[in-house]
PDB file of N, CA, C and O in Angstrom:
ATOM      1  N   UNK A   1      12.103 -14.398 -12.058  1.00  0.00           N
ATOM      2  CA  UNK A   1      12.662 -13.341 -11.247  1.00  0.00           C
ATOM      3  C   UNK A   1      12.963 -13.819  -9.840  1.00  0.00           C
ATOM      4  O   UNK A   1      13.405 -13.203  -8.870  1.00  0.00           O
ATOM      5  N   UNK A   2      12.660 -14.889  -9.971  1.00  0.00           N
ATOM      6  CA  UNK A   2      13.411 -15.571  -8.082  1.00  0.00           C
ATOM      7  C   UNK A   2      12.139 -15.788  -7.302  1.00  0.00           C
ATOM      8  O   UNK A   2      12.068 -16.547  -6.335  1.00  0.00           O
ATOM      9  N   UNK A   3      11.166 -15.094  -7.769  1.00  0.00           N
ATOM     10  CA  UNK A   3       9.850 -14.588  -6.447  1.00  0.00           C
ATOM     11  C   UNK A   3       9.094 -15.759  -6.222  1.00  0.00           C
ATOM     12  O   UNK A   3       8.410 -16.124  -7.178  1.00  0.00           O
ATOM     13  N   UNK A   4       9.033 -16.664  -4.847  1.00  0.00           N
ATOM     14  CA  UNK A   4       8.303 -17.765  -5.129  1.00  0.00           C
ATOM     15  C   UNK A   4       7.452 -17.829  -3.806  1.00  0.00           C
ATOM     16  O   UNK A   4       7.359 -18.965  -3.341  1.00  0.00           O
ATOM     17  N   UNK A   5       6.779 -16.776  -3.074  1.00  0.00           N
ATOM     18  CA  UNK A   5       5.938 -16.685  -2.483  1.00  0.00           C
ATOM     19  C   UNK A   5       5.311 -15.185  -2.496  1.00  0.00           C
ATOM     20  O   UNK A   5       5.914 -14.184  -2.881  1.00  0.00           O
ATOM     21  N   UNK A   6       3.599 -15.241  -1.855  1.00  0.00           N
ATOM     22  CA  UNK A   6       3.731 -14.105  -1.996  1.00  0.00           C
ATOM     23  C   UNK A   6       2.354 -13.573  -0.864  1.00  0.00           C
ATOM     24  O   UNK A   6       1.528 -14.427  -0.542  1.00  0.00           O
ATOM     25  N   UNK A   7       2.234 -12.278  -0.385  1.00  0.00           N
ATOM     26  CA  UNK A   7       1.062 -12.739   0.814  1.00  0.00           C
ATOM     27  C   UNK A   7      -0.133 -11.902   0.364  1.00  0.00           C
ATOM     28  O   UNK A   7      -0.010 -10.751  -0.056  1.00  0.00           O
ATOM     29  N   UNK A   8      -1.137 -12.458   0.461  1.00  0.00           N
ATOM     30  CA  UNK A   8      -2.766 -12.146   0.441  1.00  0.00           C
ATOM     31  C   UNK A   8      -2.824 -10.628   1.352  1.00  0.00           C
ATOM     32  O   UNK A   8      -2.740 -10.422   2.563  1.00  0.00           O
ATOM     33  N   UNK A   9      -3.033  -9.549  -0.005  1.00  0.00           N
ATOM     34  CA  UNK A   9      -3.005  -8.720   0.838  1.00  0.00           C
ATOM     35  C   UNK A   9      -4.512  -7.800   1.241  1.00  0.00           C
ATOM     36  O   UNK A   9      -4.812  -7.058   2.176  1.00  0.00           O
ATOM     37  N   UNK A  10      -5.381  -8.385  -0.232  1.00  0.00           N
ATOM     38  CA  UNK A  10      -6.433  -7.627   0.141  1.00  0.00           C
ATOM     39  C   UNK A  10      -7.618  -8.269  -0.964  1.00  0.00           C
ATOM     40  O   UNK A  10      -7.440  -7.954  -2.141  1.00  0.00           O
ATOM     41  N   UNK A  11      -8.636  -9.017  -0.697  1.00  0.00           N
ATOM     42  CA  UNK A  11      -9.845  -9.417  -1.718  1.00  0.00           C
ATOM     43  C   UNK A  11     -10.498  -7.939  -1.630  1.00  0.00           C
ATOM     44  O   UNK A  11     -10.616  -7.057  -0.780  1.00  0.00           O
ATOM     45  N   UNK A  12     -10.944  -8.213  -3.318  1.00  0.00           N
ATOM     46  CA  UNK A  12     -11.320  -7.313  -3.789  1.00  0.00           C
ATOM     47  C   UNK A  12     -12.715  -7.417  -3.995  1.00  0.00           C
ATOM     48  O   UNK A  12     -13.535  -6.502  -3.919  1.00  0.00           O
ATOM     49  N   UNK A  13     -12.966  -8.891  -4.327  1.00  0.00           N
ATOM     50  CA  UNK A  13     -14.105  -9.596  -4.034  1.00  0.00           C
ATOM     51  C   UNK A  13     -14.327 -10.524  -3.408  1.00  0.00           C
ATOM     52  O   UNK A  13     -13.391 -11.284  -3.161  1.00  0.00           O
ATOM     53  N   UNK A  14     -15.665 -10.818  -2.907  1.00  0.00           N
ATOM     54  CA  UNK A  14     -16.682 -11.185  -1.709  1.00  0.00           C
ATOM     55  C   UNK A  14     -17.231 -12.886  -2.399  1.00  0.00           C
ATOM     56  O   UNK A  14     -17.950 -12.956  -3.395  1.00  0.00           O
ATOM     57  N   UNK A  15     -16.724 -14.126  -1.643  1.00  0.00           N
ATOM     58  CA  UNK A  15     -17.697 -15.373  -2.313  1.00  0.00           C
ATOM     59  C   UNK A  15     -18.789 -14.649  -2.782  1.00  0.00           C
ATOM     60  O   UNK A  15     -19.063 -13.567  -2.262  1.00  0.00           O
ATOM     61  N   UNK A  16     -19.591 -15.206  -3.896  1.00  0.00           N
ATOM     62  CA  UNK A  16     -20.450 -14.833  -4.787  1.00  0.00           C
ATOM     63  C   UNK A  16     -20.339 -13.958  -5.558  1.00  0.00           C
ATOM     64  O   UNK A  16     -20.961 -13.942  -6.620  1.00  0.00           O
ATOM     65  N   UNK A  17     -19.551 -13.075  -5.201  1.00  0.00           N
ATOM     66  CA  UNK A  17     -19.753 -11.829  -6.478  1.00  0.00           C
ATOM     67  C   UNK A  17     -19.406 -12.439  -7.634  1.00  0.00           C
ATOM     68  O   UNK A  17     -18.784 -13.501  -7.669  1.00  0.00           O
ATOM     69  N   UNK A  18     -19.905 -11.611  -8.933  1.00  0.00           N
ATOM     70  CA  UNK A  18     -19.859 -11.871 -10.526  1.00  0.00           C
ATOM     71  C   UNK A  18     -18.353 -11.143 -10.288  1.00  0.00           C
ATOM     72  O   UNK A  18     -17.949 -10.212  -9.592  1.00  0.00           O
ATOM     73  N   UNK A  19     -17.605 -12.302 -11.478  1.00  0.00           N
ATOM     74  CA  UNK A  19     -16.293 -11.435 -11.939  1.00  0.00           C
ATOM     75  C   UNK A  19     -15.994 -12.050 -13.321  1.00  0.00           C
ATOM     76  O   UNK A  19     -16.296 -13.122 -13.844  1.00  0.00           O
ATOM     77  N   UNK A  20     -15.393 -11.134 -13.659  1.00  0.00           N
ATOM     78  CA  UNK A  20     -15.009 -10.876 -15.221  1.00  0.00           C
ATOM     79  C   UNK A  20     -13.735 -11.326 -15.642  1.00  0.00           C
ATOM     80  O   UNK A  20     -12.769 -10.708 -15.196  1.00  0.00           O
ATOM     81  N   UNK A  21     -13.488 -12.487 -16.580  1.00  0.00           N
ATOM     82  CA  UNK A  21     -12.050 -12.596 -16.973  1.00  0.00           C
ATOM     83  C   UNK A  21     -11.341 -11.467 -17.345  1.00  0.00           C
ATOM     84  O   UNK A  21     -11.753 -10.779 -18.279  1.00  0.00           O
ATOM     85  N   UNK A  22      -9.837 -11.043 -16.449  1.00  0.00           N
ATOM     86  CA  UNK A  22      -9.091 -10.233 -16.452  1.00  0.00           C
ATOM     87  C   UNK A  22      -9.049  -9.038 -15.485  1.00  0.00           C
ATOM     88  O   UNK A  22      -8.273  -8.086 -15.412  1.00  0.00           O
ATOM     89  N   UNK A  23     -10.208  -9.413 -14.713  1.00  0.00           N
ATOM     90  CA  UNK A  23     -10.750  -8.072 -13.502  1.00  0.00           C
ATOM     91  C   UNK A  23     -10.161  -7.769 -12.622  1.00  0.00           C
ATOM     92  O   UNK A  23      -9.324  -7.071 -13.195  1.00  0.00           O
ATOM     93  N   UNK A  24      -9.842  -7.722 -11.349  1.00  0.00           N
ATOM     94  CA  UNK A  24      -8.543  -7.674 -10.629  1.00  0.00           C
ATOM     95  C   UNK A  24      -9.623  -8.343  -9.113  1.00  0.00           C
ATOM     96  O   UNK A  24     -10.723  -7.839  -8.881  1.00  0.00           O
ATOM     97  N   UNK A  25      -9.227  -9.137  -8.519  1.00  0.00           N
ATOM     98  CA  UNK A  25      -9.620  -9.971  -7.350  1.00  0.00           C
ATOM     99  C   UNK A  25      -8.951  -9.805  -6.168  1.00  0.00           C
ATOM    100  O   UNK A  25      -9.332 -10.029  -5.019  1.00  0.00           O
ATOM    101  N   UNK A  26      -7.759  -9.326  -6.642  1.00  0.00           N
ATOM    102  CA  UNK A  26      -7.054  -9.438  -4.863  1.00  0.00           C
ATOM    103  C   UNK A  26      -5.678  -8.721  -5.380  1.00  0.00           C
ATOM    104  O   UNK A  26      -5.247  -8.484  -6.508  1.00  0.00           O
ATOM    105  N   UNK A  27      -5.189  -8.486  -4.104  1.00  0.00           N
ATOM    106  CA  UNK A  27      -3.856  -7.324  -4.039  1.00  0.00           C
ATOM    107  C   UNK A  27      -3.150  -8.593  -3.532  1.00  0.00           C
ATOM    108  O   UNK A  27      -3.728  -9.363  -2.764  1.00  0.00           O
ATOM    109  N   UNK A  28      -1.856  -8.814  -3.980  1.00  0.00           N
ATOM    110  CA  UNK A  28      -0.775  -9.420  -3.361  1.00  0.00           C
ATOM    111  C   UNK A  28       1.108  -8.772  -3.464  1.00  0.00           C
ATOM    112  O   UNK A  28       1.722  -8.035  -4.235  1.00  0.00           O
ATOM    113  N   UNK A  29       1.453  -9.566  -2.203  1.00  0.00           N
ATOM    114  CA  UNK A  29       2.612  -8.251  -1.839  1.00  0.00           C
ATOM    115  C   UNK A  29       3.849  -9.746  -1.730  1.00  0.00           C
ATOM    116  O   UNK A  29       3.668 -10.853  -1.224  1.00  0.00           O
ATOM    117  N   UNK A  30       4.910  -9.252  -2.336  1.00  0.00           N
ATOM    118  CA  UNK A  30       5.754 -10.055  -3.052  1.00  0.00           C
ATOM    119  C   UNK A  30       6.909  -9.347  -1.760  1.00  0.00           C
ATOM    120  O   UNK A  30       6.494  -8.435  -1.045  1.00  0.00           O
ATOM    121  N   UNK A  31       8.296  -9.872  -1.599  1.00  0.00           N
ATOM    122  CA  UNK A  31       9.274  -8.813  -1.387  1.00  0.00           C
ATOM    123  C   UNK A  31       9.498  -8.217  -1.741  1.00  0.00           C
ATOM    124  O   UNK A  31      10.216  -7.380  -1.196  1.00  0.00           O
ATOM    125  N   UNK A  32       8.984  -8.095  -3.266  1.00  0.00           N
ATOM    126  CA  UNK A  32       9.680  -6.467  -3.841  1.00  0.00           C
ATOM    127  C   UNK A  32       8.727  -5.869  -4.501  1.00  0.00           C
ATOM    128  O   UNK A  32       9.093  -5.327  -5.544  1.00  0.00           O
ATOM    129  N   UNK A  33       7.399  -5.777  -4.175  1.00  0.00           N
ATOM    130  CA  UNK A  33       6.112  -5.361  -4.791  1.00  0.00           C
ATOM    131  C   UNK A  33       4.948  -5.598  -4.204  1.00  0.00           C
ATOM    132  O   UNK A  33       4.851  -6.608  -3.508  1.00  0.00           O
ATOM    133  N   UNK A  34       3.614  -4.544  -4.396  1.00  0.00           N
ATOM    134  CA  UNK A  34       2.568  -5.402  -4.313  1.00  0.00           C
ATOM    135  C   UNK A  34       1.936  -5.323  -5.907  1.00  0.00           C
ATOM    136  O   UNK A  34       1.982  -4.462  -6.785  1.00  0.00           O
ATOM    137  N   UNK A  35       1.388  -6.538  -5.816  1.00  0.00           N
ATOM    138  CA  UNK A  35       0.447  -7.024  -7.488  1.00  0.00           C
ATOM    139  C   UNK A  35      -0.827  -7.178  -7.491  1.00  0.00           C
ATOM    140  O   UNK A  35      -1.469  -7.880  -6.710  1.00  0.00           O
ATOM    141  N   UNK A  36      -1.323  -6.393  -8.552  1.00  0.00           N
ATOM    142  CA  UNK A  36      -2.708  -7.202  -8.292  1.00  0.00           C
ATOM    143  C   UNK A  36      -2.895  -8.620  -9.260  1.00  0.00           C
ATOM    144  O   UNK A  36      -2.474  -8.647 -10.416  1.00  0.00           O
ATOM    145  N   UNK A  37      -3.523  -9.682  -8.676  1.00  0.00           N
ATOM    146  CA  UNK A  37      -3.952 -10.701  -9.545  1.00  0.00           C
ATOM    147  C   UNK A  37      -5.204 -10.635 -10.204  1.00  0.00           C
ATOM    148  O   UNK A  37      -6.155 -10.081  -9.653  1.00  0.00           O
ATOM    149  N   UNK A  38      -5.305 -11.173 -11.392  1.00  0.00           N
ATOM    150  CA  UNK A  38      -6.670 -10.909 -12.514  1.00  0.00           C
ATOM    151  C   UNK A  38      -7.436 -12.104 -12.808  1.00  0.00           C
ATOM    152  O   UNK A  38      -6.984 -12.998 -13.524  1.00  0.00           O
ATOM    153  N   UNK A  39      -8.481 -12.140 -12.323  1.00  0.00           N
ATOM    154  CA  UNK A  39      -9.427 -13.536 -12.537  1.00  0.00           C
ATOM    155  C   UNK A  39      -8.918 -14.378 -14.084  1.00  0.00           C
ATOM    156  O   UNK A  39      -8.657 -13.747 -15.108  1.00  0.00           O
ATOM    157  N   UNK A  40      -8.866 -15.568 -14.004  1.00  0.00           N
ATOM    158  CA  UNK A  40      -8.247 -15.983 -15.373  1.00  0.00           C
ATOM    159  C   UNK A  40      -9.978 -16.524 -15.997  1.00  0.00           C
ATOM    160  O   UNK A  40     -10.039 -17.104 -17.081  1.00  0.00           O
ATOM    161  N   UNK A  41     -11.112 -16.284 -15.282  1.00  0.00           N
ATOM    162  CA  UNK A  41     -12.327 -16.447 -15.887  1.00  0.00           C
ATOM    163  C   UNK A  41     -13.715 -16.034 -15.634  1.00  0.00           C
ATOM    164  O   UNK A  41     -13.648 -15.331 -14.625  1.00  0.00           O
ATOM    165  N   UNK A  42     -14.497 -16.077 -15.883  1.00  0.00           N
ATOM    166  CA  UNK A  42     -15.745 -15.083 -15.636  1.00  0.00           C
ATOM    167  C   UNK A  42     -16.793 -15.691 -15.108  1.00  0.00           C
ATOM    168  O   UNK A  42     -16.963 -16.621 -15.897  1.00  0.00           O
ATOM    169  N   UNK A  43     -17.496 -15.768 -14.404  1.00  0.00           N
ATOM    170  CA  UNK A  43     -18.107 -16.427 -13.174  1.00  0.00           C
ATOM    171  C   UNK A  43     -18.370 -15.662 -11.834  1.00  0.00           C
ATOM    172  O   UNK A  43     -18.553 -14.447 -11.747  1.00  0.00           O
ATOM    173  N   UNK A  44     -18.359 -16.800 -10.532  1.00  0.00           N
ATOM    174  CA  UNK A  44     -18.617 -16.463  -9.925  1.00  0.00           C
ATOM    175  C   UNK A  44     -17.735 -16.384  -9.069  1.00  0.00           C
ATOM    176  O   UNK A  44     -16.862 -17.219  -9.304  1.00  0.00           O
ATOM    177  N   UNK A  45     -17.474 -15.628  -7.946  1.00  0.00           N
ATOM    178  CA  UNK A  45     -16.195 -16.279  -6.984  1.00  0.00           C
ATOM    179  C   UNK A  45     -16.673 -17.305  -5.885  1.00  0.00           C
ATOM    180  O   UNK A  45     -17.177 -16.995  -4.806  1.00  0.00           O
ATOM    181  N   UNK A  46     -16.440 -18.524  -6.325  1.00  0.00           N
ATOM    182  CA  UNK A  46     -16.961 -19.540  -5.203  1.00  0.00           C
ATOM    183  C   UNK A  46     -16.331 -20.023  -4.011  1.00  0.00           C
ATOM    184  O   UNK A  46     -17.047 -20.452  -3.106  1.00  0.00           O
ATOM    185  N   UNK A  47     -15.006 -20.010  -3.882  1.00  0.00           N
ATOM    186  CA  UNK A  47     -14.682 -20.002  -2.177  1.00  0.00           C
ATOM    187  C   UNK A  47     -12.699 -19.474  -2.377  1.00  0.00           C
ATOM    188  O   UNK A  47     -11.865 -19.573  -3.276  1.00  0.00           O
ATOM    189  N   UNK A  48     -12.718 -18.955  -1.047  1.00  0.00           N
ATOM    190  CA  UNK A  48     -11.420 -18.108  -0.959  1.00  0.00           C
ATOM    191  C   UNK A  48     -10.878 -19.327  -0.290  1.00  0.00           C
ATOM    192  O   UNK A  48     -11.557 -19.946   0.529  1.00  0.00           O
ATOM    193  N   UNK A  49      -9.376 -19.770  -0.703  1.00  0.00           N
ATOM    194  CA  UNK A  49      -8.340 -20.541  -0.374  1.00  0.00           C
ATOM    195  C   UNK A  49      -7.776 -19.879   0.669  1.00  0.00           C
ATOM    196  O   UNK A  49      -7.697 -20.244   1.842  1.00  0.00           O
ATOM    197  N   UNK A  50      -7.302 -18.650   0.042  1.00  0.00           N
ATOM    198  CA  UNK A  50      -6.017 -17.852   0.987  1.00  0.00           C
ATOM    199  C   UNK A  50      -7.039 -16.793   1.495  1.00  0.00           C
ATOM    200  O   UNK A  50      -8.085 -16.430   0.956  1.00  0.00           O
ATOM    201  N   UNK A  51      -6.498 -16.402   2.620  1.00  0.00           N
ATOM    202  CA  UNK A  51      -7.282 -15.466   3.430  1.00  0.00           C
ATOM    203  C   UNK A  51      -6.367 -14.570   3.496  1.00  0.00           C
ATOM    204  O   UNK A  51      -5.219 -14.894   3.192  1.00  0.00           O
ATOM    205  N   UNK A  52      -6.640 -13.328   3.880  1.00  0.00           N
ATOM    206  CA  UNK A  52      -5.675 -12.494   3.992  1.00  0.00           C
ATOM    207  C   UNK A  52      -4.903 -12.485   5.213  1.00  0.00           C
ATOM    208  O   UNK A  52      -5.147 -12.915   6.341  1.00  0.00           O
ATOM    209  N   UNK A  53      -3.589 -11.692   4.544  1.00  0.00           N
ATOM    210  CA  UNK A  53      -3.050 -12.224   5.409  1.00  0.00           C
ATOM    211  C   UNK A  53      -1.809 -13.248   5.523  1.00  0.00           C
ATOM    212  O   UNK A  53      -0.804 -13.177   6.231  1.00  0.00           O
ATOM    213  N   UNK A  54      -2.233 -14.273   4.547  1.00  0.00           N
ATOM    214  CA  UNK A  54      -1.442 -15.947   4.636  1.00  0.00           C
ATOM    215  C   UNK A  54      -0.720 -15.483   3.174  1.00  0.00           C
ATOM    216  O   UNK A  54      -1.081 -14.822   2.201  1.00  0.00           O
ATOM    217  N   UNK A  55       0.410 -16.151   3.547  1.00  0.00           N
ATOM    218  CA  UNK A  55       1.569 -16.587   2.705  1.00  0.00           C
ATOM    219  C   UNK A  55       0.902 -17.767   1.700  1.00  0.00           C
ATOM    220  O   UNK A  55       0.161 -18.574   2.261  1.00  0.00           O
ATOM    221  N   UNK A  56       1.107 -17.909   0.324  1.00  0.00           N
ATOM    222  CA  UNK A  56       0.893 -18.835  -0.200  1.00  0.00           C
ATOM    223  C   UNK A  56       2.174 -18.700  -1.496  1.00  0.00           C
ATOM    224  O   UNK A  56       2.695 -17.650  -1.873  1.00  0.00           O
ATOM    225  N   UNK A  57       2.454 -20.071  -1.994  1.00  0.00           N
ATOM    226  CA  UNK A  57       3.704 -20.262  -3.126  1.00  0.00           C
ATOM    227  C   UNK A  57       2.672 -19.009  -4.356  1.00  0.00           C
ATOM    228  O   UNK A  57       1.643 -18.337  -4.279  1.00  0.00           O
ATOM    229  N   UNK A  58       3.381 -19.197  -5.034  1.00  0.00           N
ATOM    230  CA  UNK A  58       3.469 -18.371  -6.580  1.00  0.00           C
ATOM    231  C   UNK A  58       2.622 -19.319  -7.370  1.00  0.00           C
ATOM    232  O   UNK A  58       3.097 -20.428  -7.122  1.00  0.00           O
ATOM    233  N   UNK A  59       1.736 -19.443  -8.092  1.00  0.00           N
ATOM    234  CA  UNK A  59       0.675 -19.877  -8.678  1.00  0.00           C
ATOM    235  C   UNK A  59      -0.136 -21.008  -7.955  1.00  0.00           C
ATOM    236  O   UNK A  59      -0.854 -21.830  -8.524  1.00  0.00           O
ATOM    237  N   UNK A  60       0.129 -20.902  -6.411  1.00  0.00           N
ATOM    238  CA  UNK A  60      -0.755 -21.661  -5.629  1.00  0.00           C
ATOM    239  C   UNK A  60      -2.679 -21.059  -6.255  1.00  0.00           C
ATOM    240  O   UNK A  60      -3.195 -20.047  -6.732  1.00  0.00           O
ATOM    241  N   UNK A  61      -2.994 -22.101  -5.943  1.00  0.00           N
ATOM    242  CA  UNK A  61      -4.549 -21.850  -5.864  1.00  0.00           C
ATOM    243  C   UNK A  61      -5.287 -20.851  -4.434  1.00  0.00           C
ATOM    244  O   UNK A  61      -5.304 -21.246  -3.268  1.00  0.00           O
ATOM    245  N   UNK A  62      -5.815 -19.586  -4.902  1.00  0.00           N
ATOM    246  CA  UNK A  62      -6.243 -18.954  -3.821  1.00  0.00           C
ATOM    247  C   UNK A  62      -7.677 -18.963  -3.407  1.00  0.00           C
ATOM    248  O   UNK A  62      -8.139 -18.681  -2.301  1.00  0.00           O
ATOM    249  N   UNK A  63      -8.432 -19.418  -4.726  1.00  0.00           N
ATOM    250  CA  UNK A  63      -9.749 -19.057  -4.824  1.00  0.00           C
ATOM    251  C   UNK A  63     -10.013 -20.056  -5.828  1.00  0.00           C
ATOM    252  O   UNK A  63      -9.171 -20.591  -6.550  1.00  0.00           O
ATOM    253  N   UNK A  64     -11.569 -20.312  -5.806  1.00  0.00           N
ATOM    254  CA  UNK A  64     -12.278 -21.294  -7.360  1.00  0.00           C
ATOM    255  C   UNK A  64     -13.217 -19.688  -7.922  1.00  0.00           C
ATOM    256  O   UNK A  64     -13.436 -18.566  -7.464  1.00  0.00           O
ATOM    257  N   UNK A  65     -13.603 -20.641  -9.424  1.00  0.00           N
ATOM    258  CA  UNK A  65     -14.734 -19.543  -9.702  1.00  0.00           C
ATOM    259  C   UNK A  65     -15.531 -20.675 -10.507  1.00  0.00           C
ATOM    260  O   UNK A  65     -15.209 -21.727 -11.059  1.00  0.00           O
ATOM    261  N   UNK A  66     -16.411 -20.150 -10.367  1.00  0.00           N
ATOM    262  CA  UNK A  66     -17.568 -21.021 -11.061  1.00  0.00           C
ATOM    263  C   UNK A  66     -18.450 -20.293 -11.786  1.00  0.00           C
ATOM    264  O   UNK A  66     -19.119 -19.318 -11.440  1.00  0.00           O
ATOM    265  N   UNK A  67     -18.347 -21.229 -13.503  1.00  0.00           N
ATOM    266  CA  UNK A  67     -18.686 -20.338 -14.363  1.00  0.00           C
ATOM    267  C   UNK A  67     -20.697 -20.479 -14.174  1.00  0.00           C
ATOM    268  O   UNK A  67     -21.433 -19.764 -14.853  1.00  0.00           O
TER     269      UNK A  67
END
């Protein structure tokens, strides 16, 4: 669809919290939308890449999780 950036609009979760493959982690806002993104695994959230706020590409890395 063209969309190849997109900005950190809101964590949903906190380093450490438990999250669930498919859960929703963070709000992100596209030019023509905001999305939420869904943990692709279940763990822990171990450190935030993108902060809110920051522009990052389209399947950039925002966050790790550690199972």
């Amino acid at each position: 669809m063209g969309i190849e950036e997109a900005t950190i609009v809101r964590w949903l979760k906190a380093i450490g919290d438990k999250v669930s493959e498919g859960e929703v982690l963070v709000e992100a806002e596209t030019a023509k939308a905001t999305m939420e993104v869904e943990s692709p695994a279940s763990g822990a959230l171990a450190t935030i890449v993108a902060a809110e706020g920051q522009t990052v590409e389209i399947n950039a890395v925002i966050g790790t999780i550690e199972r």
